[in-house]
N, C-alpha and C positions, 0 to 999 in steps of 0.2 A: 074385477072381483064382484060377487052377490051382496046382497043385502046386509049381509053378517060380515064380520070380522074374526075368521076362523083361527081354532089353536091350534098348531099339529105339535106331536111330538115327535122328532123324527129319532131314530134311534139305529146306530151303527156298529156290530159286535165286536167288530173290527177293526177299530180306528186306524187312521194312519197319518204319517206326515209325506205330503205328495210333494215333491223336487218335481219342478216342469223344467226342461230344459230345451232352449230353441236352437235347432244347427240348419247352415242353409240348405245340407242336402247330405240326409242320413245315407252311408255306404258300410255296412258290415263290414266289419276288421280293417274299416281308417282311424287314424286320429281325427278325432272332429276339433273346433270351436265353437265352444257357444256364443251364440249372439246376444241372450235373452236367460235369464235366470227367475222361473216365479216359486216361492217356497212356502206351504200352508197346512194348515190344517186338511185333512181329507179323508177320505170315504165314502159310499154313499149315501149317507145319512146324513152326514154333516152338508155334504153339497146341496140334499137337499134342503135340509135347516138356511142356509145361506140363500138360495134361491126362493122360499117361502118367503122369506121375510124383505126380499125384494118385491115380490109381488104383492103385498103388503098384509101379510099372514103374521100373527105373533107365531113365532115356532122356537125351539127348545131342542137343544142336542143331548142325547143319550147314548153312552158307551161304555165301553172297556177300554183302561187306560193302564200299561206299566211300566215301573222302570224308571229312569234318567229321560229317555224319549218320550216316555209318556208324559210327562211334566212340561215338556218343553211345547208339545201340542197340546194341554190347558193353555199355557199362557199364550201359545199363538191366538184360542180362541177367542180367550177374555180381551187383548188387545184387537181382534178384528169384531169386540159386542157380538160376537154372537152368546146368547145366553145357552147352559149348558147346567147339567148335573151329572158328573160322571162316576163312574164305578172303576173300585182300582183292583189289578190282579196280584198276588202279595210276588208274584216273578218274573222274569222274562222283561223284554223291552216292547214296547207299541212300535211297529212295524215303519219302514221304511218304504212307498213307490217311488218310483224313477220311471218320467213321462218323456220320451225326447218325441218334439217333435220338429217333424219336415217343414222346412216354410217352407219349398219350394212346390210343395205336392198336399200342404194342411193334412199327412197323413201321422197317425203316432204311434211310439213303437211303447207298449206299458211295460214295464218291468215290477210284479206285487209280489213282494216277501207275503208269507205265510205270514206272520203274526205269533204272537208268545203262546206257549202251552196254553191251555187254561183245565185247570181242575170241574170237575164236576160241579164241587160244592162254590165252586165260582160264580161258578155259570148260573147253579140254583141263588146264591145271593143277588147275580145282576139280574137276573129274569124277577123275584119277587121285586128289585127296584124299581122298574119299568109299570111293571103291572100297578105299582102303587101309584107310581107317578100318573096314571095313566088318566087317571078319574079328573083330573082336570084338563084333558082335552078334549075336543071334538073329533080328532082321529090323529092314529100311530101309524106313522112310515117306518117299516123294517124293512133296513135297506143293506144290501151287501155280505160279503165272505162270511163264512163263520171262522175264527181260529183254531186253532188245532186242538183238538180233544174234546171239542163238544160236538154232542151227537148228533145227525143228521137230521132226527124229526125237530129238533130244539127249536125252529124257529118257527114250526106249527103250534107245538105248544103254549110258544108263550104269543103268537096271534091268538091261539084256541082262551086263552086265560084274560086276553084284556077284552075280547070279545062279551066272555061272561060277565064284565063287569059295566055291560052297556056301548063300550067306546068302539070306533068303524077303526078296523086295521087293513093297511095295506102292505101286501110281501112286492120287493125287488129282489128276488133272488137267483139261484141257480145249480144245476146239478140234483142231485138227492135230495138235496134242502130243498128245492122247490119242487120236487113231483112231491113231497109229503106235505111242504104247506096247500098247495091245488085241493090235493084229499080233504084239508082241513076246513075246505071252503072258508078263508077269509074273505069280509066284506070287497075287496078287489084287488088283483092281482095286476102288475106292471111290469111286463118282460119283454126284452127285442127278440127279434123273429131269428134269431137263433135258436136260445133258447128256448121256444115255443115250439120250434121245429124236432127237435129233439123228445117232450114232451108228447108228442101229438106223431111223433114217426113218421115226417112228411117233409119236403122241401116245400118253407115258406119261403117263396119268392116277389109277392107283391100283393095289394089289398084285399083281392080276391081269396087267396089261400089264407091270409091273414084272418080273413073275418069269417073262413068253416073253420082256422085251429081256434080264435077266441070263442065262437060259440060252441063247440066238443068242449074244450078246456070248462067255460062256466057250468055245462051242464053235469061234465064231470066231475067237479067239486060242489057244486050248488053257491058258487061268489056271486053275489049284483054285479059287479063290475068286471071287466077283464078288458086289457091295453096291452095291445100287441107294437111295438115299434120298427120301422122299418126304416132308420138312418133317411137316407134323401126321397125314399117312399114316400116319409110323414108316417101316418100312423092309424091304426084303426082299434075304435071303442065299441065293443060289446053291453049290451043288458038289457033288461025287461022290455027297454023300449024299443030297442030295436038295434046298429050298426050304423055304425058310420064310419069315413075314412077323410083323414087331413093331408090334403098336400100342405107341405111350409112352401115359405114367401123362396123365390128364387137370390138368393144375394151373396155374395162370398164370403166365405167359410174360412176363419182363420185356425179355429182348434173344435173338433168334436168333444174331447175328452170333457163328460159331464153335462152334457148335453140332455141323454135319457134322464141325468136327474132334474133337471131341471124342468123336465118335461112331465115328471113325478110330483113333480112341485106343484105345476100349474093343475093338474087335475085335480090333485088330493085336496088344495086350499079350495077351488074352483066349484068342486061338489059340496066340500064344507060348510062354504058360504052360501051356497042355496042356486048357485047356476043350475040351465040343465046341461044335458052330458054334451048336448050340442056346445052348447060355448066352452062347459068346460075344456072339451077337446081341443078347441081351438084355441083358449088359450095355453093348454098345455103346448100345444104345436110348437104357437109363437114364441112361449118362454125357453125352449129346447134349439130352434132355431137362433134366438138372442141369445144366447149359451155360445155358441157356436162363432159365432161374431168377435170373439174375443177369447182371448189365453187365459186360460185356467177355469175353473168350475164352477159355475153361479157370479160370475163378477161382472155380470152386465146390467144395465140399470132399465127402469121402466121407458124411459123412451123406446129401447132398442126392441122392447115388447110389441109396443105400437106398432112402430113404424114393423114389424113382423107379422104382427094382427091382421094388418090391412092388407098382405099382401099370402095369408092365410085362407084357403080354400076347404070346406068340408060338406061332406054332401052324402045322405044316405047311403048304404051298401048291403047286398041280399045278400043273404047267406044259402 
């Protein structure tokens, strides 16, 4: 980490309660056994809240929360400290995924419920909460889904609004939500080379094509930043100063799921605290890779960053 001791807010519109479940070797229409049961709080806002503050970021969860399930995932976060202030929807329940994965192959199959209705005038009460809260951080992760019935630009707008009020926001998104927040140009955009590919009308297939979609993409929106991800690629950072690309450390892989957030993490706090994009990258890398090290989403601790650091490669890249 910089100089600074950064604050993020990270904030997820869509909460959910993640069921990870381990089988030795997932077969479409078998009965399985589980080996392994991990049950938590989730989304990707939350994952990153939990990853920030392993890297040693104060960070703060913000949501939508309803229901009987929704209660159940506060109390999951208050008993895991994560600190949090949520917004509740008057219907519906907070959403259920279901993660199995392969130990024999660390490959996962997701299973994400949509998530409760949400009214409009919801959505405008959790967006002015967000936006309030906002003013005491150093920067907003809007991370993940929207629920059903809120509109696709929604998630530019309320980048577009905390923006106004001084604070750096960053979108993880996808779909229509994210070609409208790109237009919106927030302060930095964080997406895998899927979704980039779509985006930009091209097969990203490695750092190369990575770092002409992140440079169209910032020119297209006007963002400083733009983070293209490419799973066991590593990853490549766009902005004023120039590209670069992260290979991660070589090491075995026990679960991805949660990974890019974690990888969200390391940059957002990494910029915050006054790194440059060079380190921050690399630690974004390492902390995405350390994700990966381990079941479930953000629960790896600062060694496993290290020992990931060091074996973390980044080196300019033309565009």
């Amino acid at each position: 980490m910089g100089e600074k001791q950064p604050r993020l807010l990270c904030v997820t519109p869509n909460v959910a309660i993640d069921r990870t479940v381990v089988v030795p070797v997932l077969k479409p229409g078998s009965v399985h056994r589980a080996t392994e049961i991990l049950v938590g709080i989730g989304g990707k806002g939350v994952n990153v809240a939990r990853s920030a503050r392993t890297l040693g970021a104060v960070s703060c969860c913000a949501g939508l929360l309803a229901g009987a399930s929704g209660r159940i995932a506060a109390e999951m976060a208050e008993a895991e400290g994560l600190d949090a202030a949520w917004s509740w929807a008057p219907a519906g329940e907070t959403r259920t995924c279901t993660l199995v994965v392969d130990s024999s192959t660390a490959a996962s199959t997701v299973l994400n419920e949509p998530g409760p209705a949400i009214m409009r005038t919801t959505w405008q009460g959790f967006h002015d909460d967000v936006v309030r809260m906002s003013a005491g951080f150093d920067a907003v992760a809007i991370c993940g889904s929207l629920p059903p019935g809120v509109p696709e630009e929604a998630i530019a707008e309320l980048a577009a609004a905390i923006q106004a009020g001084g604070v750096s926001a960053w979108v993880d998104n996808s779909g229509q939500a994210l070609a409208h927040a790109v237009s919106a140009g927030p302060f930095g955009l964080k997406i895998n080379h899927e979704e980039a590919s779509l985006l930009v009308d091209e097969t990203i297939d490695g750092p190369e094509s990575a770092a002409r979609a992140a440079a169209a993409l910032r020119e297209r929106g006007g963002s400083p930043y733009m983070a293209i991800t490419l799973g066991a690629q590593g990853a490549v950072l766009c902005c004023a100063g120039g590209c670069w690309h992260a290979t991660p450390a070589d090491l075995p892989i026990r679960s991805a799921v949660g990974s890019g957030d974690a990888f969200s993490a390391g940059l957002i706090a990494g910029l915050a605290s006054g790194l440059d994009p060079e380190k921050a990258l690399r630690q974004a890398t390492a902390a995405g890779t350390a994700n990966a090290l381990h079941l479930g989403a953000g629960l790896f601790g600062r060694a496993d960053v290290r020992k990931c650091r060091d074996g973390t490669k980044v080196a300019p890249i033309g565009v």
